[in-house]
C-alpha positions as CSV (number, residue, x, y, z in Angstrom):
1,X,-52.0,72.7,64.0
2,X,-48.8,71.5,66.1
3,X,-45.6,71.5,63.7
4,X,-45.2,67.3,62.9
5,X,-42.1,66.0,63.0
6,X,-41.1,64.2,59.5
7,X,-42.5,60.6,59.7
8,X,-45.2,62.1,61.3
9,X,-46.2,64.2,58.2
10,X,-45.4,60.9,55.8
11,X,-47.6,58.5,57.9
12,X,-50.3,61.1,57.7
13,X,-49.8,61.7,53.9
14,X,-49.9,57.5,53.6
15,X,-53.2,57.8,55.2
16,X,-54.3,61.0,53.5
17,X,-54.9,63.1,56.3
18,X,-54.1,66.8,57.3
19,X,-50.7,68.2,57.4
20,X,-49.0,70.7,59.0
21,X,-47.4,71.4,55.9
22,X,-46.7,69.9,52.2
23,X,-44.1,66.6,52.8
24,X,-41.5,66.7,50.6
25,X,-39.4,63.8,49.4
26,X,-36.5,63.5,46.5
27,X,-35.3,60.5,45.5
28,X,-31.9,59.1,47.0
29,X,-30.6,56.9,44.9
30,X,-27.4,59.2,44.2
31,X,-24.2,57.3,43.0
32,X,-22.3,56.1,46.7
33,X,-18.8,57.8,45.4
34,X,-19.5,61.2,43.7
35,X,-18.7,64.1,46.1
36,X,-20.8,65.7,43.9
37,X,-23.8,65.0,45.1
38,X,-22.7,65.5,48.5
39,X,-24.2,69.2,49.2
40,X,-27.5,67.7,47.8
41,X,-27.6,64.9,50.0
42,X,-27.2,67.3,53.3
43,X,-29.7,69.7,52.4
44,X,-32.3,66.9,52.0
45,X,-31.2,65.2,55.0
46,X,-32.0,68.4,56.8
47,X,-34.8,69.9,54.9
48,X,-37.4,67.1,53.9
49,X,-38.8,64.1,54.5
50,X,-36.7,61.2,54.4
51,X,-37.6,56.9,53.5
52,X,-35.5,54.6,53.6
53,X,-36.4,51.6,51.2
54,X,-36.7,48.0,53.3
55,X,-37.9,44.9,51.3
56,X,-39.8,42.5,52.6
57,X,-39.4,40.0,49.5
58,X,-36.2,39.4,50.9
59,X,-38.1,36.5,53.0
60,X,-39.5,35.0,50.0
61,X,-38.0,31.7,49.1
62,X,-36.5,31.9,45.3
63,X,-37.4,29.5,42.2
64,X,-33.9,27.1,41.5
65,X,-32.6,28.9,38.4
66,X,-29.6,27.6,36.8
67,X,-26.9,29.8,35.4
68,X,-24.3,29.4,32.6
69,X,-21.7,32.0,31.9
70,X,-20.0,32.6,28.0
71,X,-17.2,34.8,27.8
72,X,-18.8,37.2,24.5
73,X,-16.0,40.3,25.0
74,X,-13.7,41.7,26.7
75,X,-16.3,44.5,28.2
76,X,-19.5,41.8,28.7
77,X,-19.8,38.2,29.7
78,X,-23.5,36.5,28.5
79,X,-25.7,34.6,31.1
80,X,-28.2,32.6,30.2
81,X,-30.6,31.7,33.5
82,X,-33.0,28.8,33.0
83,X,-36.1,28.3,35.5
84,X,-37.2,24.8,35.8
85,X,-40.6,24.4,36.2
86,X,-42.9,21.6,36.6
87,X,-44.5,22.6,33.3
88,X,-40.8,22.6,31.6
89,X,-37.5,25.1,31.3
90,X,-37.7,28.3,30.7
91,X,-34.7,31.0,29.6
92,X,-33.8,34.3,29.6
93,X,-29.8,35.8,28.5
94,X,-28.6,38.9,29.8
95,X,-25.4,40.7,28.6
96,X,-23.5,41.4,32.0
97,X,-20.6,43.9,32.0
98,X,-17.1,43.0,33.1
99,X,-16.6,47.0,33.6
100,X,-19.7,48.7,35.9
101,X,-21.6,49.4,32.8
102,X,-24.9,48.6,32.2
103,X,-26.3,45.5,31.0
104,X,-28.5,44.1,28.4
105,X,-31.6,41.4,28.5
106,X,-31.5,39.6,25.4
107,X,-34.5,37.3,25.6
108,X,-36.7,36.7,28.6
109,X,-38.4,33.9,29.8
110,X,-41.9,34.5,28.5
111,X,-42.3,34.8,24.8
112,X,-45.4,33.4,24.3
113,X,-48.9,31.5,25.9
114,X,-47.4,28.2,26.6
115,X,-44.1,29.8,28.5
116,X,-46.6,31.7,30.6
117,X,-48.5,28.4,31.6
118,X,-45.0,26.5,32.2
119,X,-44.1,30.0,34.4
120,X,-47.5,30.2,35.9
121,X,-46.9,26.0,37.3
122,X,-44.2,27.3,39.8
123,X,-47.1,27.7,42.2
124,X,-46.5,30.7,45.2
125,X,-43.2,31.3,46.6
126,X,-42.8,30.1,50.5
127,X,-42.2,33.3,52.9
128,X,-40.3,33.0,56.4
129,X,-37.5,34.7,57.9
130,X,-35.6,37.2,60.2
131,X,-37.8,40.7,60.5
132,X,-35.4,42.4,62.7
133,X,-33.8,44.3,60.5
134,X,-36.9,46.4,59.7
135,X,-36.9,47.9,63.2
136,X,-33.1,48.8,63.0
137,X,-34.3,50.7,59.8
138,X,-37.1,52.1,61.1
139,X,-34.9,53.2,64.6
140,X,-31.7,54.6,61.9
141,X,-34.6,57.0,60.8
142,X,-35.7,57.8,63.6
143,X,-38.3,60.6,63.1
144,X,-36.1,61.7,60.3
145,X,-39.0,59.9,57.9
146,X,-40.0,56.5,57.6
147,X,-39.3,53.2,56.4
148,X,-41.1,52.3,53.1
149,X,-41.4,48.4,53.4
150,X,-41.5,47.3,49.4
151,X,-43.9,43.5,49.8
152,X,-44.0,42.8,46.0
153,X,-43.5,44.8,42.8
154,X,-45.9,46.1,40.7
155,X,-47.7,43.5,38.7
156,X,-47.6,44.7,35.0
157,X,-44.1,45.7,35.8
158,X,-43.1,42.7,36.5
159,X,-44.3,40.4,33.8
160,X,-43.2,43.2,31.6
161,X,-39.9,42.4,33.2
162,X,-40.8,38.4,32.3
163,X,-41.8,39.0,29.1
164,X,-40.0,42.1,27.6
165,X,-41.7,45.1,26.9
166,X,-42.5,44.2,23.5
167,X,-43.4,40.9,23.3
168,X,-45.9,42.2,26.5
169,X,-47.1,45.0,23.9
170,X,-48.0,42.5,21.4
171,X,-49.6,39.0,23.6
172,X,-51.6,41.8,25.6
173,X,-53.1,43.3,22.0
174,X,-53.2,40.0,20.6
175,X,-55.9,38.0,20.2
176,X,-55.5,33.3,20.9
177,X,-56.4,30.5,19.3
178,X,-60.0,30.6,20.8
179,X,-60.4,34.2,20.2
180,X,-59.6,35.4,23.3
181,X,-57.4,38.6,24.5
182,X,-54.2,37.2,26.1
């Protein structure tokens, strides 16, 4: 077999065909300013196989969220977002830091049956929009890799990201009204 060049080894690993040789990716989501990371960051740019992330929700149109903004400290400022739906408002509140740390979710827009009907009357998002930018990715690559094109997130992660991971532990265990599983 011929020696493949990089996104000619990724394709065919998409596909699940036969390969000159094992592909090998890292991930790259190293932090922009630490020279640390630079000697890393050659030897995969020379040595495996490279993707560069390109998301095509980007052309989906967004739900109208409203946002109000309480000082809480002098690290952390507290948003609260809230999604109008047909069905009714829904909320969520988020501690956002004032210093590059990380943030909190407080509360999340579904916490129980009836704020999953009220999301679930949004109806589907509109998509349209300016592709171009995909074929600059996929030319900056070159045959360097490929360009992983993201269309949606996973499902259960995102109404785990809805709902909270516990309160999704406990409606998907728990049984309604009518006996059913949520």
């Amino acid at each position: 077999m011929k020696t493949m060049t990089r996104r000619e080894r990724l394709t065919r690993c998409y596909f699940n065909q036969e390969v000159d040789r094992p592909a090998v990716y890292s991930r790259t989501g190293f932090p922009e300013d630490d020279p640390s990371y630079d000697r890393l960051k050659a030897y995969l740019e020379a040595h495996s196989e490279l993707k560069s992330r390109w998301s095509g929700r980007q052309f989906e149109s967004r739900y109208p969220v409203e946002r109000l903004i309480e000082p809480h400290s002098e690290d952390f400022e507290r948003w609260i977002e809230i999604l109008h739906t047909p069905a009714g408002h829904l909320q969520r509140s988020s501690f956002v830091s004032l210093k590059g740390q990380p943030g909190l979710q407080r509360t999340f827009l579904i916490s129980c049956r009836e704020d999953a009907q009220k999301y679930l009357a949004l109806g589907f998002p509109d998509l349209g929009g300016d592709t171009s930018s995909f074929f600059a990715a996929r030319a900056d690559v070159g045959e360097k890799g490929i360009v992983d094109v993201d269309l949606g997130s996973n499902p259960g992660g995102f109404v785990v990201e809805l709902c909270g991971s516990e309160s999704f532990a406990v409606m998907s265990c728990t049984p309604s009204a009518n006996g059913r599983w949520h």
